[in-house]
C-alpha positions as CSV (number, residue, x, y, z in Angstrom):
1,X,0.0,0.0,0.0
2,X,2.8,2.5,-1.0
3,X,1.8,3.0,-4.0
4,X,0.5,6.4,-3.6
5,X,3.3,6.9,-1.1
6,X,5.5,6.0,-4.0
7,X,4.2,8.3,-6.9
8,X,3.9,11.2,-4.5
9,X,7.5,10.9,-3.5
10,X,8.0,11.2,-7.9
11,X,5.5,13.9,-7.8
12,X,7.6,15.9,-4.7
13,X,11.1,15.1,-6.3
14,X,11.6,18.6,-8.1
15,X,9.3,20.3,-5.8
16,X,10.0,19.6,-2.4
17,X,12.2,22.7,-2.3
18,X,9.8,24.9,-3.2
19,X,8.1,24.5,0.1
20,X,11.2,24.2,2.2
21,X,11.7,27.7,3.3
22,X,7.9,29.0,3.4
23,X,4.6,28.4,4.9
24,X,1.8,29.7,3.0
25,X,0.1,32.6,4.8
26,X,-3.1,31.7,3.5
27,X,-3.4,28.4,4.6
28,X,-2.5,26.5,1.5
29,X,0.9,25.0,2.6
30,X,1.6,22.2,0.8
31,X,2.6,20.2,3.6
32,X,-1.0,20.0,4.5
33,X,-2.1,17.4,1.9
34,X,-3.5,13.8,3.0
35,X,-3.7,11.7,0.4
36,X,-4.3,7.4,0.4
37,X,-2.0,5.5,-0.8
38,X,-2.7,4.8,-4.4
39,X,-2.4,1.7,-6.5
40,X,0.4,2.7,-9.1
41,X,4.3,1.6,-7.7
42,X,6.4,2.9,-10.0
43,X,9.5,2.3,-8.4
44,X,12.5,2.9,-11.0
45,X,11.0,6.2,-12.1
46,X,11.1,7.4,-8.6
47,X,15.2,7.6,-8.4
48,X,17.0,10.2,-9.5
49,X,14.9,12.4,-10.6
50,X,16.7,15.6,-9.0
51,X,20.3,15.6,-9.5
52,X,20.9,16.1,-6.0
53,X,19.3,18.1,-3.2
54,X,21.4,21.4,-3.4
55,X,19.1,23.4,-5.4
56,X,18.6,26.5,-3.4
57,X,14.7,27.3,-2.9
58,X,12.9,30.3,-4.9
59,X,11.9,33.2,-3.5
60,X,9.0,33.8,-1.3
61,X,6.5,35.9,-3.6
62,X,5.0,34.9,-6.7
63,X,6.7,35.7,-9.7
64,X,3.9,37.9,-11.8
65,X,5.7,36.1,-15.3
66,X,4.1,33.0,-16.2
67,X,7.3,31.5,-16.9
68,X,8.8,32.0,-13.5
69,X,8.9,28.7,-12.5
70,X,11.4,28.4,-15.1
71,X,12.9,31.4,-14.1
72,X,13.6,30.5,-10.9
73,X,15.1,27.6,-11.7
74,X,17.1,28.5,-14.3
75,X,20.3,30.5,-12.6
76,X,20.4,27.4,-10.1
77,X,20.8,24.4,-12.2
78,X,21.5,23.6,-15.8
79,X,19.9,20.0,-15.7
80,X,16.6,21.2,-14.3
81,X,14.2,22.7,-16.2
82,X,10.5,23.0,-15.2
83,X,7.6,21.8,-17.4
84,X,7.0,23.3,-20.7
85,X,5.0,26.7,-20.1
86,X,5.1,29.8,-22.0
87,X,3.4,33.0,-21.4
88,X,0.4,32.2,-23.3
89,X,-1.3,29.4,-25.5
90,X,-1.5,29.2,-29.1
91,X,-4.9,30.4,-30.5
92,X,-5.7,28.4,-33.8
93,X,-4.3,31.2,-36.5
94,X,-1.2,30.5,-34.5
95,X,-0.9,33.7,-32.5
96,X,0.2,33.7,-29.3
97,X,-2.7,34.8,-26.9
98,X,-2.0,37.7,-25.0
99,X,-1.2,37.1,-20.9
100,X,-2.5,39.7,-19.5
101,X,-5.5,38.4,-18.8
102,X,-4.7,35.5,-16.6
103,X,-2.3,38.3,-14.2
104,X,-4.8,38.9,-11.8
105,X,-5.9,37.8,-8.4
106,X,-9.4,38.3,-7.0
107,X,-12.4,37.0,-4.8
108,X,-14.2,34.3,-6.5
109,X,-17.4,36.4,-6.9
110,X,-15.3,39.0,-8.5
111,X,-13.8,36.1,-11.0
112,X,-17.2,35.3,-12.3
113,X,-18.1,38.5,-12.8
114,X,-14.5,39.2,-14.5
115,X,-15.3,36.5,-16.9
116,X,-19.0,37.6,-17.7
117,X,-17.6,40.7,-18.5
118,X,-15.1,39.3,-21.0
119,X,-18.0,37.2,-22.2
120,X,-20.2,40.1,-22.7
121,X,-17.4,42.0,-24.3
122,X,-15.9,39.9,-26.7
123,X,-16.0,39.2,-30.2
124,X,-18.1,36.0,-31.2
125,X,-15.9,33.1,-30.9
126,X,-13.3,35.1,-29.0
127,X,-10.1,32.1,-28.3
128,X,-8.7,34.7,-25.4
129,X,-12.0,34.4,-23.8
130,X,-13.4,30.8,-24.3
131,X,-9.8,29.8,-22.5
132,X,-10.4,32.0,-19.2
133,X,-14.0,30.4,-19.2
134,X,-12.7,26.9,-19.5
135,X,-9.7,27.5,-16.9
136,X,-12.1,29.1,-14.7
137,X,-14.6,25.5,-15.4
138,X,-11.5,23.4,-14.6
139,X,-10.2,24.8,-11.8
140,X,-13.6,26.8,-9.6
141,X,-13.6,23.0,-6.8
142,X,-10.1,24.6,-5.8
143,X,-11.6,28.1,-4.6
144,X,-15.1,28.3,-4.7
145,X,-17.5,24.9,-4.5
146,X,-20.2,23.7,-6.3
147,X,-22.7,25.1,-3.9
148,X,-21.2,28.7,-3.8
149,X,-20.7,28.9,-7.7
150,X,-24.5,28.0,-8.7
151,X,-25.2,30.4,-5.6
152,X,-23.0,33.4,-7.3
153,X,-24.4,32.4,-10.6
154,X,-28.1,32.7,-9.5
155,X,-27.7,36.2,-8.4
156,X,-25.6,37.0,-11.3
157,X,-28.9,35.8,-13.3
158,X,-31.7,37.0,-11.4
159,X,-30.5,40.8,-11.3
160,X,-31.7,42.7,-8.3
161,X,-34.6,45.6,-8.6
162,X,-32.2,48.3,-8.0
163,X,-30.0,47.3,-10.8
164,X,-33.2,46.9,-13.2
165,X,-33.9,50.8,-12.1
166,X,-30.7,52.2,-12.4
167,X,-29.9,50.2,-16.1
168,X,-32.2,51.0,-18.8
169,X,-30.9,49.1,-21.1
170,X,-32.4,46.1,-21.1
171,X,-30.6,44.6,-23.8
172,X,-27.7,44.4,-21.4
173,X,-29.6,42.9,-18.7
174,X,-30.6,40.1,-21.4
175,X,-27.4,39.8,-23.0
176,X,-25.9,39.2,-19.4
177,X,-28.4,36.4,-18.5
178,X,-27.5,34.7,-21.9
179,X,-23.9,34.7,-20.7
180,X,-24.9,33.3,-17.0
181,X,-26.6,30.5,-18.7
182,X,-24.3,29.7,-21.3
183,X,-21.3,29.2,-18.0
184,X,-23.7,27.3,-16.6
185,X,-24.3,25.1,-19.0
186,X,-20.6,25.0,-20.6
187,X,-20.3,23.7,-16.5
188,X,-23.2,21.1,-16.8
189,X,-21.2,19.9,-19.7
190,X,-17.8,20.2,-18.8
191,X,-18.9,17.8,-15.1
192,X,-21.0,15.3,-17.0
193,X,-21.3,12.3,-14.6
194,X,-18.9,13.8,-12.2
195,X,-22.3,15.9,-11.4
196,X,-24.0,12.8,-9.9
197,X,-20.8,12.7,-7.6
198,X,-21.8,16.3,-5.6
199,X,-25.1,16.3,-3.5
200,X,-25.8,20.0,-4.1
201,X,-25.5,19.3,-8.0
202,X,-28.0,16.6,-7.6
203,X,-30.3,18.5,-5.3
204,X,-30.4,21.0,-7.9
205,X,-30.5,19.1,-10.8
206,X,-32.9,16.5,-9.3
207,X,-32.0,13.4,-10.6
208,X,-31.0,9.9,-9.0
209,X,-28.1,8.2,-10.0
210,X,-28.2,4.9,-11.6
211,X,-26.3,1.6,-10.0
212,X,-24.5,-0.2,-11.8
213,X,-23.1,-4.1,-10.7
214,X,-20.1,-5.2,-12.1
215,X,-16.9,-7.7,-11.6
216,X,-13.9,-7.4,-13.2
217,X,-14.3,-10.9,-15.2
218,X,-18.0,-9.9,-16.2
219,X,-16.5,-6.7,-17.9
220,X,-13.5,-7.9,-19.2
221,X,-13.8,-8.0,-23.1
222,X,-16.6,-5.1,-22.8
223,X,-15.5,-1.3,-24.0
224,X,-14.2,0.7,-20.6
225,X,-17.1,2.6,-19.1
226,X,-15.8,5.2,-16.3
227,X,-16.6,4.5,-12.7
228,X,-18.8,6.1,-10.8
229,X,-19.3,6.7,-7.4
230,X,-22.5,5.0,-7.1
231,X,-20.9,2.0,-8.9
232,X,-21.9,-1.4,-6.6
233,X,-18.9,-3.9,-6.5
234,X,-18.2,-7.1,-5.1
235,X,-15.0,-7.3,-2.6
236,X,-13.9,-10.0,-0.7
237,X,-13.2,-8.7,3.5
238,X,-10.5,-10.9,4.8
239,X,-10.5,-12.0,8.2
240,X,-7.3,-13.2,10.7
241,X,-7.7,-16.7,9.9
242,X,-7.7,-16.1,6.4
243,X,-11.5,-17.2,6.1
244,X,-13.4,-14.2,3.9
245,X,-16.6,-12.7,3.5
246,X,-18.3,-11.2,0.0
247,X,-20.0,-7.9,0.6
248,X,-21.4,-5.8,-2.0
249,X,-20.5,-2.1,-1.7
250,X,-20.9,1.4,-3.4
251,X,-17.4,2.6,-4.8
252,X,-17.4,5.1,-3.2
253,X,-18.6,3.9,0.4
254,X,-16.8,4.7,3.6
255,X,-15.0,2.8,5.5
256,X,-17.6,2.7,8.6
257,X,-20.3,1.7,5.9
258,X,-17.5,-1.2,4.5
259,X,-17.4,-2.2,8.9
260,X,-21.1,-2.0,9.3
261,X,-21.6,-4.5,6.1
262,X,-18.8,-6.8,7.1
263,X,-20.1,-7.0,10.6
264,X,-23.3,-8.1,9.3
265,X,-22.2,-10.9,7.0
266,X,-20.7,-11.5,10.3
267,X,-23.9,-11.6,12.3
268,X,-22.0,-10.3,15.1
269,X,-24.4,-9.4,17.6
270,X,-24.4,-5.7,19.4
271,X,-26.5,-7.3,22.3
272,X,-23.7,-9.4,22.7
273,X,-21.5,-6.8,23.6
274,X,-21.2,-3.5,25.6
275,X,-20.9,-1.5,22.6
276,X,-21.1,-2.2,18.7
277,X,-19.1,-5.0,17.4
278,X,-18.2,-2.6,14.5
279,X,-17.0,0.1,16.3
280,X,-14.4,-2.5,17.4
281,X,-13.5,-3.2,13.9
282,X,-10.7,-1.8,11.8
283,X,-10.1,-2.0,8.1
284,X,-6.7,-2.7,7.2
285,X,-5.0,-2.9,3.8
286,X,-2.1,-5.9,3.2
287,X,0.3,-5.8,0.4
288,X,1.9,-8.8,-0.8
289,X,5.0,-7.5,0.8
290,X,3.4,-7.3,4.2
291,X,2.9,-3.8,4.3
292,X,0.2,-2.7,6.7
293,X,-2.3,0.6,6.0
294,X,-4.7,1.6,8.1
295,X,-7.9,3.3,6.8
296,X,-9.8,6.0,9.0
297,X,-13.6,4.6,10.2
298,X,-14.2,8.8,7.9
299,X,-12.3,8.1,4.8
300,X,-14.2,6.8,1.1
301,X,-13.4,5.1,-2.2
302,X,-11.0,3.2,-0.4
303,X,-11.4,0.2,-3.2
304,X,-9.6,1.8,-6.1
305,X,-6.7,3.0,-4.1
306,X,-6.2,-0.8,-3.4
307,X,-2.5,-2.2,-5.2
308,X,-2.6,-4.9,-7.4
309,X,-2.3,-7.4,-5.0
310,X,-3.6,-6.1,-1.9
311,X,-5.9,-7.6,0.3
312,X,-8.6,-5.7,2.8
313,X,-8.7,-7.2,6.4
314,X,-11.7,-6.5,8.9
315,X,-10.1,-6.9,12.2
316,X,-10.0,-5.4,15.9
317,X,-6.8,-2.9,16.6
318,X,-5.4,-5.6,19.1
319,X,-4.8,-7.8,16.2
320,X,-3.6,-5.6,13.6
321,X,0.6,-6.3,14.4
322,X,-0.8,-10.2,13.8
323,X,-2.2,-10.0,10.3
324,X,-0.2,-11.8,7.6
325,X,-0.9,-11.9,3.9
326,X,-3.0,-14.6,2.3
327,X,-0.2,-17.2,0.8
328,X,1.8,-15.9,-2.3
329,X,1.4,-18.4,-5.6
330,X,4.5,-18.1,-6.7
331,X,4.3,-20.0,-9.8
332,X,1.2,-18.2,-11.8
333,X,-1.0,-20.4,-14.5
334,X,-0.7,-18.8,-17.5
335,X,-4.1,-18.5,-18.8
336,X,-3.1,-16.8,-21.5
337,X,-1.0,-17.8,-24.4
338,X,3.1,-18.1,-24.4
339,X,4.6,-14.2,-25.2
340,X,7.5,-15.9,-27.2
341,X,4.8,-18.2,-29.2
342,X,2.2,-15.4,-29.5
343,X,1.4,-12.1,-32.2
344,X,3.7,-9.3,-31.0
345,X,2.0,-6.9,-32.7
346,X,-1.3,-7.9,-31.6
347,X,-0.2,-7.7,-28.0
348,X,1.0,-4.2,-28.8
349,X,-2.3,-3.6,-30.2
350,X,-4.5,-4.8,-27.4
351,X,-2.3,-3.6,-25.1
352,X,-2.7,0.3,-26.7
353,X,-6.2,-0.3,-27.1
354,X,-6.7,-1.4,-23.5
355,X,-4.7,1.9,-22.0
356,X,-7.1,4.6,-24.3
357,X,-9.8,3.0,-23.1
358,X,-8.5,3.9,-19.6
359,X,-7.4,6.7,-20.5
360,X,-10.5,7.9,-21.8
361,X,-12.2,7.0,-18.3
362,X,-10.4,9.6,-16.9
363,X,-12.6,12.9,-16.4
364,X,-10.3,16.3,-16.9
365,X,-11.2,17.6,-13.4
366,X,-9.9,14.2,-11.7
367,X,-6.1,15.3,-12.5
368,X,-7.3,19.1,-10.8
369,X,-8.7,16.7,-7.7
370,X,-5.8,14.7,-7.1
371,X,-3.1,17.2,-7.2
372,X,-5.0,19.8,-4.9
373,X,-6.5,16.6,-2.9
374,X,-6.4,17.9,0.5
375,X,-9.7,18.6,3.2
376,X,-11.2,21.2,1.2
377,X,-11.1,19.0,-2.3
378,X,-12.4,15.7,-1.5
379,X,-13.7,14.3,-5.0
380,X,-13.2,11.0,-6.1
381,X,-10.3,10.6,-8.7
382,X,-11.3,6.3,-9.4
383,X,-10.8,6.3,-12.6
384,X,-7.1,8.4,-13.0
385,X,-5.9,5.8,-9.7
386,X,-6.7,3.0,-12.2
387,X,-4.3,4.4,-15.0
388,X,-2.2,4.6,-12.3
389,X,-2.4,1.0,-11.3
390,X,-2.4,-0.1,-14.7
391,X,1.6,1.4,-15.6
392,X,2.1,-0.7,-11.9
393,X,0.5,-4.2,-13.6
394,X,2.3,-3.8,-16.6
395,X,5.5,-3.4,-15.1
396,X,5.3,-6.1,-12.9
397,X,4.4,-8.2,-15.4
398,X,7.0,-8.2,-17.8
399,X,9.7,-8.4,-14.5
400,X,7.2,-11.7,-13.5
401,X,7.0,-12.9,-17.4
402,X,10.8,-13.0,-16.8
403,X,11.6,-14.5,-13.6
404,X,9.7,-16.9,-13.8
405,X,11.3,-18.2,-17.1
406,X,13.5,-20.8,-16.1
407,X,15.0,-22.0,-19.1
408,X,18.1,-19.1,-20.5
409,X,17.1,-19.1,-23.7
410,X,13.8,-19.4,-23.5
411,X,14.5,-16.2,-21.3
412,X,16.8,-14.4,-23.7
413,X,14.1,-14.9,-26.4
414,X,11.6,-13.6,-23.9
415,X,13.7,-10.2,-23.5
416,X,14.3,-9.6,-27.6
417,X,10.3,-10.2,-27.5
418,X,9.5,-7.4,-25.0
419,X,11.9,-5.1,-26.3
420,X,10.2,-5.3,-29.6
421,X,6.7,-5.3,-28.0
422,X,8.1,-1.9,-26.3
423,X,8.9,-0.9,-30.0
424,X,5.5,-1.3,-31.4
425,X,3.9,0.2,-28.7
426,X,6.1,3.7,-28.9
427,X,5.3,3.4,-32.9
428,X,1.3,3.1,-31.8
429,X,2.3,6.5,-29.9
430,X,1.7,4.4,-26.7
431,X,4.0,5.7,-24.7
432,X,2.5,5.0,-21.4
433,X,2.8,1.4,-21.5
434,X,6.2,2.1,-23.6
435,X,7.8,3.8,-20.4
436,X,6.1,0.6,-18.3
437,X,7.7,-2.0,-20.2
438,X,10.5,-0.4,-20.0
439,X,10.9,0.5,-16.2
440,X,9.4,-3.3,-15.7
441,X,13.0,-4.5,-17.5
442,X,14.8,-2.1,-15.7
443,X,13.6,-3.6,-12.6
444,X,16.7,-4.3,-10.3
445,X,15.7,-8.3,-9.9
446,X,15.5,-8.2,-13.9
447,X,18.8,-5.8,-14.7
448,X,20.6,-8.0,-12.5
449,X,20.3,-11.2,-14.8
450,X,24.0,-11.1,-16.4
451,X,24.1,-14.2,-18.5
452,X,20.6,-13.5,-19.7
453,X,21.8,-9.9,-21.0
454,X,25.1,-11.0,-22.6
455,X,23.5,-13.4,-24.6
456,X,21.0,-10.6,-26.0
457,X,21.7,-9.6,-29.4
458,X,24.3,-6.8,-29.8
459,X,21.1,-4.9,-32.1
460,X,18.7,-5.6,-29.7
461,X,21.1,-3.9,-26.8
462,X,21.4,-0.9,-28.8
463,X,17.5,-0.7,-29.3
464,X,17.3,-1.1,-25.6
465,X,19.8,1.6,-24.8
466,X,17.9,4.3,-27.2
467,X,15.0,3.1,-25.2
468,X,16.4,4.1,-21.7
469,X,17.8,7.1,-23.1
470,X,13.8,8.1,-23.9
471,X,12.6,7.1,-20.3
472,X,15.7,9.2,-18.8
473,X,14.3,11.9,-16.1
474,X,17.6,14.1,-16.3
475,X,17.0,17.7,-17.6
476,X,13.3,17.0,-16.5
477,X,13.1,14.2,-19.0
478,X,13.8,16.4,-21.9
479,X,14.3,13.4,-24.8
480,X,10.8,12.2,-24.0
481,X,9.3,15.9,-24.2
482,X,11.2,16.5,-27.5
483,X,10.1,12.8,-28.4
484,X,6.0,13.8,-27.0
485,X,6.3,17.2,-29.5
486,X,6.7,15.9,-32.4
487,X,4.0,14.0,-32.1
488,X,0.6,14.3,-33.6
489,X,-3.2,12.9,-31.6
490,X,-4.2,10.3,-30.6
491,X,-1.6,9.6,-28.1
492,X,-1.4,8.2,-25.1
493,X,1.2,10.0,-22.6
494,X,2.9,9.1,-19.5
495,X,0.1,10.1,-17.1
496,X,2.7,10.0,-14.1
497,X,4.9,12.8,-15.7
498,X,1.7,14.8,-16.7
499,X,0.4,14.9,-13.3
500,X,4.4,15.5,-11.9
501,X,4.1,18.9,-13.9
502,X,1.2,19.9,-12.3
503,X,2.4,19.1,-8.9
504,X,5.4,20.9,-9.8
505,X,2.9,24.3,-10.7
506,X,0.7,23.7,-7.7
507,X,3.3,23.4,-5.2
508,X,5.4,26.4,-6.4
509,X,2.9,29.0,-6.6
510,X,0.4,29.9,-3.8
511,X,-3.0,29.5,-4.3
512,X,-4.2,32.6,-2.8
513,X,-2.2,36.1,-3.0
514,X,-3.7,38.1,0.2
515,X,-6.6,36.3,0.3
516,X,-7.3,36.5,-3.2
517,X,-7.5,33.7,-5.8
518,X,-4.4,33.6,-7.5
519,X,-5.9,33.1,-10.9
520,X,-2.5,33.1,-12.9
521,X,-1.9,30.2,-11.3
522,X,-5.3,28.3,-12.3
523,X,-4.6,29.3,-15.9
524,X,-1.5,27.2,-15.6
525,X,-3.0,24.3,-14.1
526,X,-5.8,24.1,-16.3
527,X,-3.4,24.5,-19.4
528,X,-1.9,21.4,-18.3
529,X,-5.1,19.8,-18.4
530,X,-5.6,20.4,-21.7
531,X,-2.6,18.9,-22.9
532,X,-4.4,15.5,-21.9
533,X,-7.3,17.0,-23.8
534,X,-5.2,17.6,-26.9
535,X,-3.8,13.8,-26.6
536,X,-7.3,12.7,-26.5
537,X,-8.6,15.0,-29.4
538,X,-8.8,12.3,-31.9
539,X,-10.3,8.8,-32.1
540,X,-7.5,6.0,-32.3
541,X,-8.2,3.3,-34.9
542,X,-6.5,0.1,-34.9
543,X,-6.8,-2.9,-36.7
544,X,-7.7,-6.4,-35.0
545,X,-8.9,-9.6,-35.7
546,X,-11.7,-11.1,-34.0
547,X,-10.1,-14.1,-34.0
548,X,-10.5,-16.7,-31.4
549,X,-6.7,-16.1,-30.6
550,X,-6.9,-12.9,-30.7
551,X,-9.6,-12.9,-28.3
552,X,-7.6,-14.8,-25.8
553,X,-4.9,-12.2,-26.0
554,X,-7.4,-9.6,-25.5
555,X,-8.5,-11.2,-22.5
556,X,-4.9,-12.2,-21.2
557,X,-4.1,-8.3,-21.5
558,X,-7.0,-6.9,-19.9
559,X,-6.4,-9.3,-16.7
560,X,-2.3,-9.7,-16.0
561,X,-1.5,-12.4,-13.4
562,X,1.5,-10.4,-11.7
563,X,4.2,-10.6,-8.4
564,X,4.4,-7.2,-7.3
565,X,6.6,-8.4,-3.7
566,X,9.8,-7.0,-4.9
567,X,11.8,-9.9,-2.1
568,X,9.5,-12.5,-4.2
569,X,10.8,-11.2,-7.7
570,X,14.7,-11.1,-6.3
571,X,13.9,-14.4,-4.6
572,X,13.5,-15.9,-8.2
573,X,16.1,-14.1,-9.6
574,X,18.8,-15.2,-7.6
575,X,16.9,-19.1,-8.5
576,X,17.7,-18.3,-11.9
577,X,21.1,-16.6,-11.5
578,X,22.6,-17.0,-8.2
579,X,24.9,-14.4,-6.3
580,X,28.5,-14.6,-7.0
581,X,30.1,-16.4,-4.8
């Protein structure tokens, strides 16, 4: 259950000295964030990120150029760089839109009227202005919530008497409501389902949300559908013997509801007892490794932050130190067909297809609500954790594809065949699972297998090489930027890295200036997002058969059998090639 301990140590790497020396007046220190662990491990991408720790930190204020994040950096260290900003965005005729109207700080109230103004004001179809709307529509849950936005645009609609009295133009007056409508609906929009998610949307909106039942084998070979909150799973609750229960839960459900349900399949009895049985009972998360978490009876959505193989135990607090994760299988069935015997290229394929499909699960705002996750933003970010734990899976499977090939050439073959399917997936413009199968042969149990590496082929090692070079996070990963450029949607990024970027613009600029929204600051966040939008801005096509075999490998992909205990994978590493003696 490190996982989200582990991507937010990669998130912090660059940043961490941008809070060092400071503590935001305002209340926004970035040191206040709680988040769950997550479900992505991503462990050779966390190390070295930063070449060292002896870049002095920035200055205090906030820089009023767009670009001073680079700025700041720049004097201090040649090898770090910070993500690609510039003053403005490019408008479609290729100008550069003018900054100015993103340097400003204000109360929220003030914002919305700023950007009915600009609305009111602008020529039809006016880039400079549709940008401020959407930044303000991606980024309002950080300053101002749902309930005090359709508040502010309620008045903003229904103009008082006064202002009916002292405005004779009533063309105005309309002209304004036509804007008010048009944010709010451009905010219907841009939320979507995410709406069903916030109880004052509902209440306004008045609609119930639909439950939907699922298991992951039911909805294996169906299209991706995102998850919702009201989603209804099925999870097996371990108990300290090892014996389970099967309770069926909302996705989003607290941990006291997850207690209360598990108690009942229980049938533990309150009479029985002085007070509650479930008020006894904790719920505790188990890695593989052994690695104990410890979920709050207060916190929710607890099921998608879960690793890949990571069990949830009901148990009292006495017994906690005791619990012991269910027995490893170390040798997994394959139910899939053998890599070396099997269409590399329709792996690639299913395995590109497979990560758009997440990919496309992911609602813009859930990147805003992880990176400002703290008290004040508590939305649910399901479907972005899954990406997350998805670069973990595929990792871990090609270092458990490996190890657990016994014979050496068998083994060799196996490498050249990952290598390649690393290949076809950076040609499909995959490049998050490019950067996972890559990391997952960097793996230290995997790049420690001497005699299986000499024997690869001296083209092969060069292909590999030019392959590291692309995943290598000096000059903040600059060759995979360059690479990312030059390249046209659909794509598929490295989330990890996109997300990194925005933690490194979150926690080097304060969120409030005096008590005022820093809305410069917003306009950067939000043009991150739509980077991701960009990616996504086209449909991806690819071939595939509907083969029976192809099938198979469809379902093999969508389903990895991995080892994700790192002493399990060197365990069966040192089996294959033991330590010198």
């Amino acid at each position: 259950m490190t996982g989200m301990k582990q991507i937010e140590k990669f998130l912090k790497k660059q940043t961490s000295t941008l809070t060092r020396s400071r503590v935001d007046k305002d209340g926004f220190f970035p040191g206040t964030l709680k988040r769950r662990p997550s479900a992505s491990k991503i462990l050779p991408f966390l190390k070295d990120t930063v070449p060292g720790n002896d870049s002095p930190s920035p200055k205090d204020e906030f820089s009023p150029d767009i670009g001073c994040l680079e700025n700041k950096w720049a004097d201090t260290d040649d090898e770090l760089t910070s993500p690609s900003l510039s003053s403005g965005e490019m408008s479609p005729n290729g100008s550069t839109l003018s900054s100015k109207l993103w340097h400003f700080s204000d109360t929220p109230e003030n914002i919305v009227d700023h950007i009915l103004e600009g609305l009111m004001e602008a020529p039809k179809n006016s880039t400079d202005t549709e940008i401020l709307l959407d930044d303000f529509l991606l980024t309002h849950s950080v300053f101002m919530p749902t309930d005090k936005l359709l508040q502010v645009l309620h008045k903003q609609y229904c103009a008082s008497e006064s202002e009916r009295a002292e405005n004779s133009n009533k063309g105005h007056l309309e002209l304004k409501k036509q804007k008010v409508l048009k944010v709010t609906v451009d905010w219907a929009e841009k939320c979507k389902d995410l709406l069903l998610e916030d109880e004052t949307a509902v209440k306004l909106l008045k609609v119930k949300p639909l439950f939907r039942h699922f298991s992951r084998t039911d909805i294996c070979l169906q299209q991706r559908e995102p998850l919702r909150g009201t989603d209804e799973i099925f999870c097996r609750i371990y108990a300290t013997d090892h014996s389970y229960v099967t309770i069926k839960s909302r996705l989003s459900a607290s941990v006291q509801e997850i207690v209360l349900s598990v108690a009942e399949k229980l049938q533990h009895c309150e009479e029985e007892s002085k007070e509650p049985v479930h008020k006894n009972l904790l719920l505790v998360a188990i890695r593989s490794s052994g690695e104990k978490t410890m979920f709050r009876l207060d916190e929710d959505s607890v099921f998608t932050t879960l690793g890949v193989n990571t069990h949830l135990f009901a148990c009292t607090k006495e017994s906690v130190e005791s619990l012991v994760p269910p027995p490893a299988v170390e040798r997994l069935s394959h139910e899939g067909p053998e890599i070396n015997e099997t269409n590399v290229g329709e792996m690639a394929s299913q395995i590109t297809a497979f990560d758009w499909e997440l990919l496309n699960c992911v609602h813009e705002l859930e990147l805003i609500h992880y990176v400002f996750r703290n008290e004040s933003i508590r939305k649910r970010t399901a479907n972005l954790e899954l990406v997350l734990q998805r670069c973990s899976e595929v990792q871990h499977w090609v270092a458990t594809e490996i190890l657990m090939c016994e014979r050496l050439g068998k083994r060799v073959q196996l490498l050249k065949t990952l290598i390649h399917m690393a290949a076809l997936c950076k040609e499909k413009q995959n490049l998050f699972s490019f950067f996972a199968i890559i990391m997952g042969l960097c793996n230290a149990a995997v790049s420690r297998l001497c005699l299986t590496w000499e024997k690869l082929p001296a083209k092969c090692k060069k292909l590999f090489q030019k392959f590291e070079s692309l995943t290598d996070p000096s000059r903040n990963h600059k060759t995979y930027r360059d690479t990312i450029a030059r390249m046209k949607p659909p794509l598929i990024p490295f989330v990890p890295l996109l997300l990194k970027d925005m933690t490194f613009i979150h926690e080097g600029n304060k969120t409030f200036l005096n008590q005022l929204v820093n809305f410069e600051k917003m306009h950067m966040v939000a043009s991150a997002v739509r980077t991701l939008r960009k990616y996504r801005s086209s449909p991806l096509n690819l071939e595939s058969d509907s083969a029976a075999s192809h099938i198979q490998i469809k379902a093999y992909i969508r389903q990895l059998h991995v080892i994700d205990n790192q002493q399990l994978l060197y365990d069966l590493s040192y089996r294959l090639e033991p330590k010198d003696p």
